[in-house]
Short mmCIF file of the C-alpha atoms (twelve columns), coordinates in Angstrom:
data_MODEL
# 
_entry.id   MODEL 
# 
loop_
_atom_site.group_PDB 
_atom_site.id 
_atom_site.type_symbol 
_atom_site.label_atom_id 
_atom_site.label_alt_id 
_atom_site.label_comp_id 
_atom_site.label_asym_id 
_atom_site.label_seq_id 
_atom_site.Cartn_x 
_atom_site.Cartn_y 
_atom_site.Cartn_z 
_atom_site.pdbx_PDB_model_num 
ATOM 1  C CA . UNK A 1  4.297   -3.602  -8.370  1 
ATOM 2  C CA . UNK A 2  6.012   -5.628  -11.169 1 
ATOM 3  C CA . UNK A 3  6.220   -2.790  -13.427 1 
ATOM 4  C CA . UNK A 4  5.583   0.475   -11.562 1 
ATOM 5  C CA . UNK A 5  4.875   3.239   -14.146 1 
ATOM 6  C CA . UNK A 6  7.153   6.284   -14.475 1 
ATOM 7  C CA . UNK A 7  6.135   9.546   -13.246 1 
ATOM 8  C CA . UNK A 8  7.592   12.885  -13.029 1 
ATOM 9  C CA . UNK A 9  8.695   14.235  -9.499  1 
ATOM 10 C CA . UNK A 10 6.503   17.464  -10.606 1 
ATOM 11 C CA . UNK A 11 3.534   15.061  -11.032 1 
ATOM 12 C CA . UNK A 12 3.895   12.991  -7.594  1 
ATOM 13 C CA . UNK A 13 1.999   14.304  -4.809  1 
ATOM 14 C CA . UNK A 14 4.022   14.249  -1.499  1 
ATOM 15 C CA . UNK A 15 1.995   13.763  1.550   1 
ATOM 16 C CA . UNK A 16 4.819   15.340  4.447   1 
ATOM 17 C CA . UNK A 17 3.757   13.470  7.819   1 
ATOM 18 C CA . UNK A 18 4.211   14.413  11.295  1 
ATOM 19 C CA . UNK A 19 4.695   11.635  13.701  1 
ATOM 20 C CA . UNK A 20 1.068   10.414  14.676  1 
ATOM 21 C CA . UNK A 21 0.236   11.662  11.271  1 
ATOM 22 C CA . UNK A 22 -2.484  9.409   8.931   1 
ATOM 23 C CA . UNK A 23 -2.975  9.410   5.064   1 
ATOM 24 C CA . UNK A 24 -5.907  7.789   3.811   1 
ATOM 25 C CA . UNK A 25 -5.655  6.977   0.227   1 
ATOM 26 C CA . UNK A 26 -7.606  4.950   -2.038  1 
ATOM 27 C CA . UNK A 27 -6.573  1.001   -2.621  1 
ATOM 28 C CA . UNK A 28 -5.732  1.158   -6.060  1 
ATOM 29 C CA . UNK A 29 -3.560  4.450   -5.258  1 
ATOM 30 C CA . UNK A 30 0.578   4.012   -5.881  1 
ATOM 31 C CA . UNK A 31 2.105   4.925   -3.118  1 
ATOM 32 C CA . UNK A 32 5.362   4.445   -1.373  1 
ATOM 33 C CA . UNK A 33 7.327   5.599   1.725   1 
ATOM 34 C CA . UNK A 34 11.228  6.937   2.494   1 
ATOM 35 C CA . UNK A 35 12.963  3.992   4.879   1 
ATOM 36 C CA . UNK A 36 11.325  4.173   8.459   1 
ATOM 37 C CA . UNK A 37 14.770  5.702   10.412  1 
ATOM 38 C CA . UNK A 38 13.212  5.881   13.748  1 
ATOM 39 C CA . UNK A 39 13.568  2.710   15.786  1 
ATOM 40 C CA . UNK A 40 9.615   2.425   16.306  1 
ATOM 41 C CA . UNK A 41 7.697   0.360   14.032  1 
ATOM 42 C CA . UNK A 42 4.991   1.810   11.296  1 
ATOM 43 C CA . UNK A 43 1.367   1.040   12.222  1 
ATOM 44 C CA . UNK A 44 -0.871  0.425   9.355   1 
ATOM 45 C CA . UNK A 45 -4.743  -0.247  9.060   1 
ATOM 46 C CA . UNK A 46 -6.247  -1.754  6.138   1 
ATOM 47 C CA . UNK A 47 -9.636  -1.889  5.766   1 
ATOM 48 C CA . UNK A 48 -11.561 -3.505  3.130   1 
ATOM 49 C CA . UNK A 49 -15.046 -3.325  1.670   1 
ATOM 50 C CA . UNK A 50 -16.640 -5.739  -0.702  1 
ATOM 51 C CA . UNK A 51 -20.613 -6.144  -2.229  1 
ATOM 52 C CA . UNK A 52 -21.902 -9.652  -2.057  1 
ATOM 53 C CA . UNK A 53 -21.278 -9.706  -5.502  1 
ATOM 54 C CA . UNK A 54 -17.350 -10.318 -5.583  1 
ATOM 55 C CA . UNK A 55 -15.552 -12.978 -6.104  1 
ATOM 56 C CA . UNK A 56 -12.121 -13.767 -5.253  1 
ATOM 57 C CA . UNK A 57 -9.515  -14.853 -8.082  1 
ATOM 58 C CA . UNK A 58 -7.424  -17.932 -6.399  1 
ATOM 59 C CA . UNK A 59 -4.510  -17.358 -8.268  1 
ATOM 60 C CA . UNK A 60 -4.356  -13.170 -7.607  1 
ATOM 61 C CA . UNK A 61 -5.184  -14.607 -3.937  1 
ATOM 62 C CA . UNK A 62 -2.116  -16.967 -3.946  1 
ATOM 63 C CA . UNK A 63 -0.226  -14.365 -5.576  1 
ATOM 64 C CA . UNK A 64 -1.099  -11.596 -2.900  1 
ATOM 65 C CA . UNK A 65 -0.350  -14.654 -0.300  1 
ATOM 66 C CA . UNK A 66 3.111   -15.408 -1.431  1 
ATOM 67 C CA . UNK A 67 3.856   -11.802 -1.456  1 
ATOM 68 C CA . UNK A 68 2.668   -11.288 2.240   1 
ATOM 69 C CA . UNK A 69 4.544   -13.762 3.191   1 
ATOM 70 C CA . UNK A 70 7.849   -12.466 1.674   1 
ATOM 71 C CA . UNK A 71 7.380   -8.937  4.326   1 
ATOM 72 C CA . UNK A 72 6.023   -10.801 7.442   1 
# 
């Protein structure tokens, strides 16, 4: 996020993991992660559902693209 809003600690909720663990959170939840200081990778699964309706904005598409790109 560009501008990620401030929250209190006492307002965060903090999901504590167990290796093999899973959180499932909505897509339009904040969320973040400590530094991974294991030397195994992080899995993740994204899975996305859309109505027939949608219709994808080019420029938040070339926007999400670039930033992709920049973690790959």
């Amino acid at each position: 996020m560009k501008d990620p809003p401030e929250v209190a600690p006492e307002d965060e909720f903090v999901g504590t993991l167990e290796p093999g663990d899973a959180l499932i959170h909505h897509c339009q939840t904040i969320h973040r992660s400590e530094p991974n200081t294991t030397p195994y990778s992080r899995c993740g699964l994204l899975m996305v559902f859309r109505g027939q309706h949608t219709q994808t904005d080019p420029e938040l598409k070339a926007n999400y693209e670039q930033a992709r790109a920049r973690v790959s």
